[in-house]
C-alpha positions as CSV (number, residue, x, y, z in Angstrom):
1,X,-1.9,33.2,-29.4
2,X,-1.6,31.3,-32.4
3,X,-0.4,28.0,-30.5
4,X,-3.7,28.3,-28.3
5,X,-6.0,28.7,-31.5
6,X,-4.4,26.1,-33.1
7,X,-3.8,23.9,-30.3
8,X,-6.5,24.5,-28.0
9,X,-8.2,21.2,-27.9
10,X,-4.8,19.6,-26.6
11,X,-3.9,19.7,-23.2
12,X,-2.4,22.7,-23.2
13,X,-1.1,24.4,-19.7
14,X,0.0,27.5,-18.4
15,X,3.4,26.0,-17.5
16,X,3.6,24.8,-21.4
17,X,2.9,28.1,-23.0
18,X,5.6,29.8,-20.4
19,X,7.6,27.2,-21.5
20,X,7.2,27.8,-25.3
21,X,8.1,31.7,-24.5
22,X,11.0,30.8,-22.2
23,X,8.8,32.7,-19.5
24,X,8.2,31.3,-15.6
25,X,4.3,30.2,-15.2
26,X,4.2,34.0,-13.2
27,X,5.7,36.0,-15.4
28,X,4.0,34.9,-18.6
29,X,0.9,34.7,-17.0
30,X,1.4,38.6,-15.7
31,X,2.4,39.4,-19.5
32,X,-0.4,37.4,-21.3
33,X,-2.7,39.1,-19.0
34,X,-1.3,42.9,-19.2
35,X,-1.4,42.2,-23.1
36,X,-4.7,40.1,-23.3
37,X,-7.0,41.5,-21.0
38,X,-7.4,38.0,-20.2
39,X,-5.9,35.3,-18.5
40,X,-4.0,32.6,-20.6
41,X,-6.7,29.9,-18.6
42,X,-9.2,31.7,-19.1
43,X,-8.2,32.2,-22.9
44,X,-7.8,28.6,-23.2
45,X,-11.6,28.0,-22.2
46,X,-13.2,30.8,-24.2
47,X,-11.3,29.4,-27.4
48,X,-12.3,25.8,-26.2
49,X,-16.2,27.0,-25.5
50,X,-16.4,28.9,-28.8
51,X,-15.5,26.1,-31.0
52,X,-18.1,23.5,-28.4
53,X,-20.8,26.2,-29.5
54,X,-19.9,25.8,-33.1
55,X,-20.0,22.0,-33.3
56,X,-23.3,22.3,-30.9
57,X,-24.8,24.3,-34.0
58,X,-23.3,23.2,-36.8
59,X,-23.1,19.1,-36.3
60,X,-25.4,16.3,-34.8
61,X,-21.6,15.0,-32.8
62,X,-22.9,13.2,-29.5
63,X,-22.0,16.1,-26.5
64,X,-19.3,13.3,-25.4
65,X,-17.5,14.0,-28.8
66,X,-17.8,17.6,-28.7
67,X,-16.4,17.6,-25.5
68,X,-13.8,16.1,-26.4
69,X,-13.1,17.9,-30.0
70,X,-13.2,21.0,-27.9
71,X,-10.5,19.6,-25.6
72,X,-12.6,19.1,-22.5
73,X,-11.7,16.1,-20.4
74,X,-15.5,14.8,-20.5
75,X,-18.9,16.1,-21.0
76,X,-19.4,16.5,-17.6
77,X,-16.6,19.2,-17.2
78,X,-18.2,20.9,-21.0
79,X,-21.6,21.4,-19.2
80,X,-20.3,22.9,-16.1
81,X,-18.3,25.0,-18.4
82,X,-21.1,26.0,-20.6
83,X,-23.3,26.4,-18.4
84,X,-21.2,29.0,-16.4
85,X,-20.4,31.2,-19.2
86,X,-24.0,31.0,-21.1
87,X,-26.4,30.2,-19.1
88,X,-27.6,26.7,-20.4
89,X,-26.5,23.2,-20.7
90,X,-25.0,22.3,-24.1
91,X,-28.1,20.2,-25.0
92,X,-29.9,23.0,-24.2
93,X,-28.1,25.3,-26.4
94,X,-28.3,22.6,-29.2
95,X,-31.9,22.8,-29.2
96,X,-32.2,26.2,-28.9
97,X,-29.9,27.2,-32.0
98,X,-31.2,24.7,-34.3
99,X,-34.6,25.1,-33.9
């Protein structure tokens, strides 16, 4: 858990965390999940979409750049993301929580 909220904007894979726990892909994903209530993936994106809403509020950073402080691969793959768990685009968002 602490590699992920430390390292979340790397790119970070399941295989790599398994690896880091000397755990198959299966296994630690079955463990991660029975302890997490979560995924590790999907863990992953909710740590990687909390801190894009926090740079979204908190700093004028072109989307590009958050997308990529927030370890997406673009903004293109951020939006589809944000838009998915909240509803809106990340300009959107932007506007919305700093009006």
């Amino acid at each position: 858990i602490r590699f992920c909220e430390t390292r979340f904007a790397d790119d970070v894979s399941v295989p790599q965390l398994a690896a880091l726990m000397f755990l198959s892909p299966g296994h630690f994903t079955e463990r991660f999940t029975r302890e997490m209530g979560i995924g590790p993936g999907a863990y992953l994106r909710q740590l990687r979409l909390e801190h894009a809403q926090t740079l979204l509020r908190e700093s004028a950073l072109p989307i590009t750049e958050v997308a990529q402080r927030a370890g997406f691969g673009d903004s293109a793959q951020l939006s589809r993301a944000f838009r998915a768990a909240f509803g809106a685009t990340p300009t959107n968002y932007r506007r919305a929580h700093r009006a």
